[in-house]
N, C-alpha and C positions, 0 to 999 in steps of 0.2 A: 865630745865626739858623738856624733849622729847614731843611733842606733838602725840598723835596718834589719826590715821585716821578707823574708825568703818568701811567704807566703803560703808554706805546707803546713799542714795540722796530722799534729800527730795521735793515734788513739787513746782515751785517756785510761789509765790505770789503775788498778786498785795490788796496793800490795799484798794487803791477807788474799785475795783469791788467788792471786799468779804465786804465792808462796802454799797454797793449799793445793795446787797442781801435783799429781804422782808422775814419779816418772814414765808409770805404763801410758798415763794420758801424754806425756809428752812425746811418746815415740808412738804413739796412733798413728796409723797409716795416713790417714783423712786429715789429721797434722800435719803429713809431710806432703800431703798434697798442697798446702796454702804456703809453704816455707815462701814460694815466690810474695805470697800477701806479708811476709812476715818482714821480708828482706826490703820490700817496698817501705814499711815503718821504721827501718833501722835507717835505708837511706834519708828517711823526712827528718831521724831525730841529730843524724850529722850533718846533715844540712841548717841546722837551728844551732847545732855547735859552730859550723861556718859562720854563721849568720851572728854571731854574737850573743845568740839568744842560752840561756845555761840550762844542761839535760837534763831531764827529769829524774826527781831525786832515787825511783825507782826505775832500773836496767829492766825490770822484765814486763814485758808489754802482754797483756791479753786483747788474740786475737780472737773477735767474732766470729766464727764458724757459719758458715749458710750451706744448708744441703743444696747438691747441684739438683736443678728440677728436672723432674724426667719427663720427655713428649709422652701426650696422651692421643691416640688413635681409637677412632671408629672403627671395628675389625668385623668382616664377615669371614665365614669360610667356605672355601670352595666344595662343591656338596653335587652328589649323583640325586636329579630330579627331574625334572620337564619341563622344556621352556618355551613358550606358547608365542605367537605374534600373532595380533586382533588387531582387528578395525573395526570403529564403534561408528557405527550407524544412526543419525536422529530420529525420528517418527513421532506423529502427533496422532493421536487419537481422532478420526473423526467418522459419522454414519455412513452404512453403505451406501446410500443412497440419497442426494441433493437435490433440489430444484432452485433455481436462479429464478426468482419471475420479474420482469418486465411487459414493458408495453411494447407494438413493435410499430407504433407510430409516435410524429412529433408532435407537438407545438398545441397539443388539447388540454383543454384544463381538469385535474383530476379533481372529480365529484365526491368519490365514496371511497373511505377503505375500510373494508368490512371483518378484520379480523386485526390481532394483537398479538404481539411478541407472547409466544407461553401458550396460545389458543390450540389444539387439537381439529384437524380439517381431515376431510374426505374427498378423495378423487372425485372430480367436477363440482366443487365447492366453488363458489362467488367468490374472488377475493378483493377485487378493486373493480372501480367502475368510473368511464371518464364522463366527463359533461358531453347533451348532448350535443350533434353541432349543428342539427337539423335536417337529420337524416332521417327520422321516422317517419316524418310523414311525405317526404320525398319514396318514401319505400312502399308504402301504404299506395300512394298513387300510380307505380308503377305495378305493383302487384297485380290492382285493379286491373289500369289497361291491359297488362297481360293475359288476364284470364278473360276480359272482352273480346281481345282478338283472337283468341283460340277460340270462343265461343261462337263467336262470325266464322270464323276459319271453316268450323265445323258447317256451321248452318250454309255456307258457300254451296259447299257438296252434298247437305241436305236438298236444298233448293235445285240444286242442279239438276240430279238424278228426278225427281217430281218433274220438273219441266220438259226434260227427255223422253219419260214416258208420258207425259202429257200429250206431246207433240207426235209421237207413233202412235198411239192409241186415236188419236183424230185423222191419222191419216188413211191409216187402216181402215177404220167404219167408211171414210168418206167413198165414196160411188164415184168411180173413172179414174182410178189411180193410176194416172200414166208415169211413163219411165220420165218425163220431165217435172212434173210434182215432186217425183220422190228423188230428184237433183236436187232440186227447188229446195225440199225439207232437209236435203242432208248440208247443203249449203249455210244454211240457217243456223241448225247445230253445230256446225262447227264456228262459224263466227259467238255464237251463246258459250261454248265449250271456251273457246279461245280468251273471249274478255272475263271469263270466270277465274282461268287462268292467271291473269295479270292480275285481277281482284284476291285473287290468293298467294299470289306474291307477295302484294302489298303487306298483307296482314302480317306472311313469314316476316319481313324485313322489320314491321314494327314491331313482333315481337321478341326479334333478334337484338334487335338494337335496346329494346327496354329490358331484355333478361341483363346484356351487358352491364346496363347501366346499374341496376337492382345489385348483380352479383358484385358490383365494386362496393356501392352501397351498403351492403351487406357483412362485406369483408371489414370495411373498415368501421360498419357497428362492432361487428364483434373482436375489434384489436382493442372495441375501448370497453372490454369485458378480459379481463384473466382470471382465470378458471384453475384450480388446484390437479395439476397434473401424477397427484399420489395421495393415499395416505399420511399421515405424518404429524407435525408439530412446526410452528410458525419460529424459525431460532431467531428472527431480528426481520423488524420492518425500520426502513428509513421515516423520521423524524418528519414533523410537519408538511407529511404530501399535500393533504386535502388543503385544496386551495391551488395548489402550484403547477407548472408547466412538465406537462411528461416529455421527456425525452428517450426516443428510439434507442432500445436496447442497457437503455439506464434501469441496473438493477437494483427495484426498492423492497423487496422481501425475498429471504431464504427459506424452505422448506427443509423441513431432515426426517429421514425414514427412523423413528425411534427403537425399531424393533431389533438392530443390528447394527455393528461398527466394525471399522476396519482400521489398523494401524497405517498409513500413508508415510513413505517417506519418500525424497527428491533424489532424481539421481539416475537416467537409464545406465549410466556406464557402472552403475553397482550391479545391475541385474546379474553378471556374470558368479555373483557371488553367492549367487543363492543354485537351489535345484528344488523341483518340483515334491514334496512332498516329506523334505527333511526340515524338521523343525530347526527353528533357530533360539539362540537366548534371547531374553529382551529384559530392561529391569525398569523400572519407576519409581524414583525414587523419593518425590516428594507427594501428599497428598494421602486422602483414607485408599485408594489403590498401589501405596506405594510397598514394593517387595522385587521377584523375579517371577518371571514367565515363560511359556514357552510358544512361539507364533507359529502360523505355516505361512509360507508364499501362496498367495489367492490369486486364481484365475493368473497365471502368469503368461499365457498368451496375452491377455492385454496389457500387459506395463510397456507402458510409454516413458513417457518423463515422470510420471509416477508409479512406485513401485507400492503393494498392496498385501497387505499380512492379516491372516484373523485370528482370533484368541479362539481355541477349542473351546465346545461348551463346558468342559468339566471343570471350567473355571468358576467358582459362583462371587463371583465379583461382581460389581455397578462401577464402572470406570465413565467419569464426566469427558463429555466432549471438550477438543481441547490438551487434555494431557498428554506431556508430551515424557517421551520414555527413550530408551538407549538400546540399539539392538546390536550385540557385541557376536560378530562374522569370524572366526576362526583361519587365515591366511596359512600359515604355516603353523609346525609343530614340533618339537625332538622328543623322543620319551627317553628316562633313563639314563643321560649324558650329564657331565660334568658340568657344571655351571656354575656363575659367580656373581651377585647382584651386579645391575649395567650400570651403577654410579659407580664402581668400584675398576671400570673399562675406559680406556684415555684413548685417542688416536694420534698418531707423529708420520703426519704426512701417509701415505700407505700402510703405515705398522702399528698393530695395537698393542698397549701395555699395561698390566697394572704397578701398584706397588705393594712392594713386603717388608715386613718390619727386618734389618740385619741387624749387625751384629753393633751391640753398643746402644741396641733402639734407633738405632737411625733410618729411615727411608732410604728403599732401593726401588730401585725400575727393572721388572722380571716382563720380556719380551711373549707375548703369549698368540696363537694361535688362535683366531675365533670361528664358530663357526653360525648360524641363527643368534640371531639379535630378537630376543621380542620384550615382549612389554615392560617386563622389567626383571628379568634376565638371560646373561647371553650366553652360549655352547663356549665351553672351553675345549679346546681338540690337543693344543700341546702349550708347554708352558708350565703347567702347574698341575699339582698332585692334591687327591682327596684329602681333604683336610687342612691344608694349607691354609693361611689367615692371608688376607687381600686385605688393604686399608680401603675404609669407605669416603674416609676424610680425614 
């Protein structure tokens, strides 16, 4: 006859332990909580009696005990403090004061550039120079004729005046001066007056016409001359000019005013956030300037798309151009209210909740009131009592 296998295993046993059992350990509570584990190995060992299989030579089974584990909870407590809502603001460090230089015409070949990234310059310093393009001595020769025909100009009306008294004084002396003589002479002079006239036109129009030409001349010598519009320090010239094609309004050196900085940061629709002479926080965090501070808003009639902050002098810091820093705005505020960290705040469609440990350690959902939300904690209004534990997680 076939033997068959039921397939349950039963736990195995030892007789000296389960005969060294007291009866207090057998009537343990915590014993009589497993009797369902116990009654489960009674089932397996008449199931092996079913089964053909023969029971083990010892009736008393020892059962394993396992503590039940208990949930472990991140707890905070709900606590009377202040609960603050900020918005952080970027800002980079840069000088009060810039200059952009370019050239403000095209297509000339740049000759000279006379100073280096790091060099120290002074307002109307040399700073780049283009090739000529043959304008100097086109300038040279207009200069000239210019001051020829002013020179004639002048001598026109020297001459003139000489010839007029020339002409009265001989008429005067002369003997029989009749009233048709002195037609005769005034006739004379006035055609003499008249062609002097047109000969001093002349001159006006060539010298009009050659100032024009000189004054373009001139203009666009000096577009191919930039000149240091400030004091300062040279923070970056672009790389292999000399040699190359300038283009209109292409900027190949920055200037910076060393002697002062300003916090900049982007943003007119923050302006609201600030007021004229209430310091703000500001921190910086990485770098030999890194700590907190405190800014004011600068010249805030000018903020445009950029807004402008100075560090008071009783700062004695060297803060590098460039660094960039966090200016933390104050939105709202509660002093003194209930609160409970904001990871420990849930939302269920309109309604906020947290949870609290009940009874047995189990998670509950206590329906709460909110009121200011900030940075990271929020107003409790109703819901929960001083000191009560919220789970964090």
């Amino acid at each position: 006859m076939a033997e068959v296998s039921c397939g349950l295993t039963a736990v195995c046993t030892d007789r000296d332990m389960a005969m060294g059992k007291t009866e207090r350990e057998r009537n343990n509570p915590k014993r009589r909580k497993r009797q369902g584990c116990a009654a489960v190995l009674l089932l397996a060992a008449l199931c092996c009696a079913g089964c053909g299989e023969a029971p083990p030579e010892d009736d008393r089974l020892l059962i394993m005990e396992q503590e039940a584990e208990k949930l472990q909870y991140d707890l905070a407590e709900a606590s009377i403090g202040d609960v603050v809502l900020t918005e952080r603001v970027a800002c980079k460090y840069t000088q009060k004061e810039e200059q952009e230089v370019s050239f403000s015409v095209s297509g000339r070949q740049i000759s000279q550039i006379l100073v280096r990234s790091g060099d120290s310059v002074s307002k109307g310093q040399l700073l780049a120079v283009l090739a000529d393009n043959g304008s100097a001595g086109r300038i040279d020769e207009l200069e000239y004729r210019i001051a020829r025909n002013r020179l004639l100009l002048e001598q026109v009306d020297e001459n003139e005046n000489n010839e007029l008294s020339a002409r009265w004084l001989q008429f005067l002396y002369r003997s029989g001066r009749t009233a048709e003589e002195e037609k005769t002479l005034k006739d004379s002079i006035s055609r003499y007056q008249q062609d002097n006239e047109f000969l001093r036109q002349d001159y006006r129009d060539a010298i009009e016409l050659d100032g024009m030409e000189l004054e373009n001349l001139r203009r666009e010598d000096a577009a191919g001359r930039l000149y240091a519009g400030m004091n300062g320090t040279v923070s970056w010239v672009r790389q292999n000019l000399e040699g190359s094609t300038c283009a209109r309004g292409e900027v190949i050196m920055r200037l910076i005013d060393g002697s002062e900085g300003l916090f900049v940061a982007e943003g007119k629709e923050r302006a609201a956030l600030f007021q004229e002479g209430v310091p703000v926080r500001m921190n910086i965090s990485v770098g030999t300037a890194a700590g907190d501070y405190e800014l004011l808003p600068y010249d805030m009639e000018e903020w445009d798309d950029k807004l402008f902050f100075s560090l008071p002098e009783e700062y004695d810091v060297i803060i590098d151009v460039g660094t960039m820093g966090t200016i933390k705005v104050i939105l709202d505020s509660r002093e003194g209210v209930l609160g409970v960290p904001a990871s420990a705040v849930h939302k269920a469609e309109d309604r906020f909740y947290v949870y609290v440990v009940g009874e047995g350690g189990l998670r509950e959902v206590r329906w709460v009131e909110t009121g200011l939300f900030g940075d990271d904690r929020v107003e409790i209004k109703k819901g929960l009592e001083q000191g009560e534990k919220v789970i964090l997680r």
